[in-house]
Every structure is written in C-alpha cells, then in structure tokens.
N, C-alpha and C positions, 0 to 999 in steps of 0.2 A: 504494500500500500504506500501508495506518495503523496505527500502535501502538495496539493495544486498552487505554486505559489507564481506569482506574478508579477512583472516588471515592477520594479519601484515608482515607477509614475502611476501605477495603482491609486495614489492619494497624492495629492498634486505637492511637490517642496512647495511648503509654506504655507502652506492651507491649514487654518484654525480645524482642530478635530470637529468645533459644534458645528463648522461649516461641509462635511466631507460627508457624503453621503453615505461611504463607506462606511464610516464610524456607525453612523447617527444608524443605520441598518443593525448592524451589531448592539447597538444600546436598544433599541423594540426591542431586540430579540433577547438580550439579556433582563430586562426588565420586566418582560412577557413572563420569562420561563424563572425568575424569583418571585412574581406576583402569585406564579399556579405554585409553586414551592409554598409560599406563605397558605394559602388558601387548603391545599393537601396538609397542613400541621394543624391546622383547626378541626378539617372531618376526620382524621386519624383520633387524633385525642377524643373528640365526642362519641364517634362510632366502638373505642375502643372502650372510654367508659361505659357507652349503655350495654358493652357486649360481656363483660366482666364485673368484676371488684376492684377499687381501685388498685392495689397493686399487682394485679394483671396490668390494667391497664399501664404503667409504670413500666413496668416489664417492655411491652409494646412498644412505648415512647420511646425507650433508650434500647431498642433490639437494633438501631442503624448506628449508633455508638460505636460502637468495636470493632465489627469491619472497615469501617471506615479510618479509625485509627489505627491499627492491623494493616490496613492494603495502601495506606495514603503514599508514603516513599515510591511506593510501586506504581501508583500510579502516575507517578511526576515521570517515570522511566519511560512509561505506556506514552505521557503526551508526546515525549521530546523525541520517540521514534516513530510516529505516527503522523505527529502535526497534531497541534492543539485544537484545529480547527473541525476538521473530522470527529476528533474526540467527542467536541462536545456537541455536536451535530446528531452521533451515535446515540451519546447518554439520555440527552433530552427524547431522543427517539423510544430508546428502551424504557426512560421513565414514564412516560405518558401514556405507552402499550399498557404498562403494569399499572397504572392507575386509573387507569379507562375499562379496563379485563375486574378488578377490582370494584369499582361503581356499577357495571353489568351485573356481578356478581350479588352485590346486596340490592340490587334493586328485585333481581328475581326473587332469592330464599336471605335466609337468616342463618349462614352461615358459621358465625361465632368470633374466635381471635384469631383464627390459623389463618385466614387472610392479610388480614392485618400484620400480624407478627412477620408472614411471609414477605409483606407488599415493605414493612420500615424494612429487612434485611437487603433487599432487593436496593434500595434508596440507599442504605449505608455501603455496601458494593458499590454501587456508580459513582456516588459522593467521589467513593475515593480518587476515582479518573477525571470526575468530570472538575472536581475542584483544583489540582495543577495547572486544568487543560485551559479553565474560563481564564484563572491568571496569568497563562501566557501568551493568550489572543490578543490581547493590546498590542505586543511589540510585533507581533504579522500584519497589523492593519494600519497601523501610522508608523507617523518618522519617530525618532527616538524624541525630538524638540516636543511634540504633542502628546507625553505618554503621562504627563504632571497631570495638564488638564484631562486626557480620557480617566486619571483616575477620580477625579473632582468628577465627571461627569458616572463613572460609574455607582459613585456613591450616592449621586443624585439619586441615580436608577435606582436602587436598594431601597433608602427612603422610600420612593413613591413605590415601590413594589409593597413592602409592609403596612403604608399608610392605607393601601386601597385592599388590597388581599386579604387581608386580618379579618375585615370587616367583610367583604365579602363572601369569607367564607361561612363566617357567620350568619350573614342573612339568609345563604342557601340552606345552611342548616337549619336554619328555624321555616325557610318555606318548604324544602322537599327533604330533607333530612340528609344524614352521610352521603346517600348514592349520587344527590343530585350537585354537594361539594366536590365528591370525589371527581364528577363528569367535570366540573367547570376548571377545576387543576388543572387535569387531562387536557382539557380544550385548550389552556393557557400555555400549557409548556407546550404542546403540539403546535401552537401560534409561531412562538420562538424558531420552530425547524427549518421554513419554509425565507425564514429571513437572514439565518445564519448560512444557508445556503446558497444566497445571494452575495454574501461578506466574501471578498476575496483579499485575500493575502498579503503579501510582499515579504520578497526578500527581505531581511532586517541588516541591519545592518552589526558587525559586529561587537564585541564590549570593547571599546579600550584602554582598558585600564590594563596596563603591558605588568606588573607585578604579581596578575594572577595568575596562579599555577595553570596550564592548561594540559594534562594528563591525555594521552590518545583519548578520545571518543568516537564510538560506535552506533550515537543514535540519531546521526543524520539521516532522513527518511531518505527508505531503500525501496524496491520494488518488493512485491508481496511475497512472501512465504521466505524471503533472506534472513530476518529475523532467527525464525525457526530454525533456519540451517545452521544456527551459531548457538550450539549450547553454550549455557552460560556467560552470554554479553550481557543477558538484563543484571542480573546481580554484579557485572563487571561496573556496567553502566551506572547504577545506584552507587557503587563504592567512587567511582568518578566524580560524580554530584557530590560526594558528601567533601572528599579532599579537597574539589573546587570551592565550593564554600569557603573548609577551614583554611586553605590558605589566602582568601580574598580580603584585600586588608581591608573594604566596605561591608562584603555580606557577611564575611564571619560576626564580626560586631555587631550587624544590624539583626542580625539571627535571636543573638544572647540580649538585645534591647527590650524584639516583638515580643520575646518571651515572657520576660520579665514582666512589661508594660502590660498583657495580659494576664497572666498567673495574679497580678496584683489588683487588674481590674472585672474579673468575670465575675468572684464570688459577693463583691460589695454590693454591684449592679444588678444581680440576679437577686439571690437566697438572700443575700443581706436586704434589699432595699424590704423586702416586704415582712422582716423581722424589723426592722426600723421603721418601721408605718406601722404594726400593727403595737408598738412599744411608744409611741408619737402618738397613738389613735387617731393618726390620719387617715384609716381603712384605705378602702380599696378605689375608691376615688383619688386619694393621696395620691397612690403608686399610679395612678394612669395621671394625674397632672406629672407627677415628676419624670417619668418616664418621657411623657410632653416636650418636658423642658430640655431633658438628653437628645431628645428627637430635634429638637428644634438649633439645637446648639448645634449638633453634626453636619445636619443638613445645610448651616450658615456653613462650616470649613467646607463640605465638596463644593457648597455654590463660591468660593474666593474660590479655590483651585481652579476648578472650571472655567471662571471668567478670568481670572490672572493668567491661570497658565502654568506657570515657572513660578517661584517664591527666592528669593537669593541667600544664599547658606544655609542650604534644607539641611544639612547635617545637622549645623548646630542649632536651628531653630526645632528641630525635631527633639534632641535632649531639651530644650528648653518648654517646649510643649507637651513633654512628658513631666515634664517635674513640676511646671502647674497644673496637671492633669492631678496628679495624685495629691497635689496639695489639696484640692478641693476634694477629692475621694475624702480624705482623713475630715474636713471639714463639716461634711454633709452629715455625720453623725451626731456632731454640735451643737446644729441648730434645733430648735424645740418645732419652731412655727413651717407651716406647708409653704407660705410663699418662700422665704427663704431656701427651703428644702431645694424649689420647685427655681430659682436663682443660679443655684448648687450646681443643679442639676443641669442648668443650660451651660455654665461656665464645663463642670465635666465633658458635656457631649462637644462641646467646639475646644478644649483642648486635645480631648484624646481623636474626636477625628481627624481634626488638622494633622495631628502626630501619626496618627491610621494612616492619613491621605498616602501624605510626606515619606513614610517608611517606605509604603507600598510604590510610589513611583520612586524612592530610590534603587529598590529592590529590583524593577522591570528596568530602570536604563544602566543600571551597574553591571546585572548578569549578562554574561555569553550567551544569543539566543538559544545554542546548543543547547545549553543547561538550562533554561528558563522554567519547563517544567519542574526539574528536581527540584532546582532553586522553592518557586512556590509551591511545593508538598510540603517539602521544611518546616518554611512559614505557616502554613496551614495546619502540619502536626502541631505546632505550639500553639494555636489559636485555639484549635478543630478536636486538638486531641489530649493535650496536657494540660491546659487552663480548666476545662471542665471537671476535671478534677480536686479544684479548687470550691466547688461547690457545698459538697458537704462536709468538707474541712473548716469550711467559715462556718457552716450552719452549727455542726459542732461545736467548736470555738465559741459562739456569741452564746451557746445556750450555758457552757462553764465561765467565761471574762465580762459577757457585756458585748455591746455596739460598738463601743467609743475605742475601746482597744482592738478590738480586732479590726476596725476599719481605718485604724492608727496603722498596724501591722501592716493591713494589706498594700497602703499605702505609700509604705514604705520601700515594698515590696517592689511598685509600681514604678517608684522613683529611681531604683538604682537602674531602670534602664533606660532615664536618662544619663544619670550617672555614666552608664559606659557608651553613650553616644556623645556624650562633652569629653570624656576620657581616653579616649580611643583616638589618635589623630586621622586616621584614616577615615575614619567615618565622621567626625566632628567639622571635617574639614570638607567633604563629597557636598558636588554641587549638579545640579538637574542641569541637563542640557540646556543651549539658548536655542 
C-alpha cells in the first residue's frame, strides 16, 4: 500500500491554512468524525447503563482503555508505513461499520452488554491507529509555516465537535433512545470519509534540525505486501521512533513536559473538579458552569493560534504557559464562591490550551515526517494512556488529605513540565517556522 502523495503545490507556498481548501476539507472531516465520537460516548454510557448495573456498565466504558494503550506505539508504526492519511480514512470507515451494525442491532432485539462491551473494544483497537495517524495528517497537507495555525484550527474543531455532539447525542436519546444515537454517530463519522478522501497530500518537507539522531528507517510507504516480506521491521521500526525521540534535543524534552503537564492536569479537571463542587455545594450546575469556563478559555488559545499563526519563542512561552496553567490548577481549590471557581477555570483552559496548542505544533514541525506517526503515539500514550491513571489516584488522595492539597500536588506536578521546557535549552529555545 502507498501514500498517494502529491506535488507540493498541492497547497499553494503561502497560503493561510483557513484559506486552503485542502485544509478546510480535512477540518469537516475531522470535526464530523469527533462530533459522531462525542455523540457515540453519550449512547454507549446510556444504552450501557439501562442494559446493566452500574458497574457493568463501568466495565463497558473503560473496555477501549487498554487496547488502546497496549496497541498505541504500534500504531504510530502502522501510520508512518502506510500514510497517515489512509489510516485514518480506514479507521473512520471501520468505526462507523461497527457502530451502524450496533444501532441495527438494538433497534431490532434487546441484546444486553456483549455488544457494547464488543463495539468500546473495537473503538479502543482503532483508537490506537487512528490516533498517531489524525496527528500526522497536518504535516501531509500544509507547509510546515501553517502547521501552528492548522493546530489553532484543529482545536477549534474539537471544541465545536463537543459543544454540539454532547448534546446531540442527548437529545437522540431522549427522542428514539440508544439505537437512534448510535445511527447518528455512525452517520457522522461516515460524513468524515467521503471528505478525507478528497484531502490530498504533499510531500512534507523534511525536519531540520541536523542534531537528531536519524537511525536507518524502514517505514517509508512501500508497495503492498513488502511490509510483510520483512519480518521484524515493525518492532525495528518502533525501537527507531523511540531512539529518534530520545536523542532529539526538542522532542525528547517536549515528550517528559506533555507528560508531566498532563499527569498533573487530568485528575484535578476530571474526578477532582466534581469532588470540589460537590465539597463547595456548587452541585452539578457548578461543574457544567466551570467546565464552561475551561471550555471557553481553550477555545480563546486555538482561536489566537489560528488567527496568529506563529506565536515567537513557542519554546519558552510554552514553559511559561504551563506554569500559569498549574498555578491556577493549585488555585481553583481556594476559592469558596462559583464565579471565581468558574474565573479559574477560564484562566486554566487558555493556559493549558495555549500550552496544548504550542506543544503540539512544536511537536508536528520538529519531527522527521518519517517519524511523525511514532512521534504522536508517544504523545498520545502520555495523554491517552498514563495521565488516566491519574484519576483515581486523586480521587483517593482527596478522600484521605483534602482538595486543597492534593490539587497543591497535582499542581505541582503540572508545573515541573514547564520547569523542563524553560530548563532544557533545546526546547526553551525551539521556535515554529515563519
């Protein structure tokens, strides 16, 4: 199998990504197929509760958990010999079958969890390809100069995928029940296929930053079935990515930053905030204002990326954007009253997006497009697969120390990866293309 890839005037030199049609094609389609994502997490959880006890249902929710953090490396290998763009073209395709075959299914009988539990496993499998494969489509479709803004605009996309699919999927389920959410997923991601296969390519151009290790690689797309005739490249290939990394005097750093910055910020934002609203007797109103206001914060960093473009010393504004991220983390435990809280909460979501943004387009014009995949599996194991475990480590935690310290902790937690993005000169000092 080969990447159809295409002259570099594919996307005109110098053309604003929100102006490139090519972009703007890939963003429907990315936004399509996270809206029917969002929409699919609503009928799962609901059809899973009415079909069980809640800790079945629990069971269900977290059955895409493990494969997906189990197969993620692997899949960063899948993109980067394949083409990212195929990838994700395939996944979407297979996810939509499986949740389309699924909504058939409960609309006829009353099947029970074994679909379900089937249909998250299936989800956590693809997860694992399609997540390397979506973060390395950017550097096939624009120039390296526009990879800042397509991540400002990606983020857009995200937002308005959550803002409208959330609720979406909710209304289906209140008017035709699970089958009739499950179908409108299905419909959404199946939206996405038909536009990602209009997205064509380009040659990328490659990293240059001459002090990265560059180890033989074997996952330039090949014709079909060469792969196979090579025992043992994938696992060559995976150990490749991992060296390129550690010797990259940007990614390795920015690697041990993402981490950090999440590990510190998943469990505050999740399990913590609604032990801290229901400790505040802000109920559940609370947590949907302050969540608002994280909503509203992020949303402001992708729309300046976006419209800016370029931001000048993304290295060291990204340490610095993490370390007022966490300052407010540690903060929001403080305050008694909801506007404040809901304040907090807007300064968190526009530091740590801004710092989200920023990472992530450092991370797409630093790597070698070779690597790009591995590269974002990496990142996405730290996000995707080690931060989640941070969940009921806090929820623990708060129920023997308290709010206040453990959101001190995590904090703290969050901040050393600014800490090694100001500390690091290689990465304090990495600046996004003009």
């Amino acid at each position: 199998m080969t990447a159809a890839l295409t002259p570099s005037a594919t996307s005109a030199p110098g053309r604003p990504a929100h102006r490139d049609r090519n972009v703007l094609r890939w963003l429907a389609g990315y936004t399509s197929s996270m809206a029917g994502d969002n929409v699919y997490y609503v009928a799962l959880s609901w059809a899973a509760v009415q079909a069980g006890s809640p800790s079945q249902a629990g069971l269900v929710m977290s059955a895409s958990a493990l494969p997906r953090a189990v197969l993620l490396l692997g899949g960063g290998v899948v993109a980067d010999r394949f083409g990212p763009r195929r990838v994700v073209i395939a996944s979407d395709a297979v996810r939509c079958t499986a949740v389309l075959a699924v909504a058939a299914l409960l609309y006829t009988t009353r099947p029970g969890l074994w679909p379900l539990a089937l249909l998250a496993l299936v989800f956590g499998i693809v997860d694992a390809v399609f997540l390397p494969a979506v973060g390395a489509l950017p550097a096939r479709i624009t120039g390296r100069e526009q990879l800042a803004r397509v991540q400002g605009m990606r983020g857009l996309g995200l937002r308005c995928a959550t803002v409208v699919g959330a609720p979406l999927g909710g209304l289906c389920v209140a008017a035709g029940g699970a089958a009739a959410a499950f179908g409108l997923a299905g419909l959404l991601i199946a939206a996405s296929v038909p536009l990602l296969v209009l997205v064509r390519e380009r040659q990328p151009a490659p990293d240059d930053d001459t002090t990265a290790p560059r180890p033989a690689d074997t996952t330039a797309p090949r014709p079909a079935g060469t792969a196979a005739a090579r025992p043992g490249t994938a696992w060559r290939d995976l150990l490749a990515g991992v060296r390129y990394i550690r010797g990259h005097r940007v990614l390795g750093p920015l690697m041990v930053a993402i981490a950090l910055g999440d590990l510190g910020f998943v469990g505050p934002l999740n399990v913590g905030l609604t032990l801290l609203a229901d400790q505040r007797g802000w109920g559940a109103s609370g947590v949907g204002w302050v969540l608002a206001g994280f909503s509203v914060g992020a949303g402001g960093a992708s729309l300046l990326l976006a419209v800016r473009g370029r931001l000048p010393h993304a290295g060291q504004l990204a340490g610095y954007t993490i370390l007022a991220g966490s300052v407010a983390i540690g903060a929001l435990a403080q305050l008694p009253g909801i506007a404040g809280g809901v304040l907090v909460a807007l300064l968190i979501g526009l530091f740590t997006g801004l710092s989200g943004a920023l990472c992530g387009a450092l991370l797409q014009t630093h790597a070698d497009p070779v690597y790009l995949g591995r590269v974002t599996s990496v990142a996405s194991l730290a996000s995707l697969g080690l931060a989640p475990l941070s969940m009921p480590l806090a929820a623990a935690a708060i129920g023997t120390w308290g709010t206040g310290p453990v959101f001190a902790g995590s904090a703290a937690v969050c901040g050393l990866g600014g800490v090694v993005a100001l500390c690091v000169p290689g990465l304090r000092r990495a600046e996004l293309p003009r």
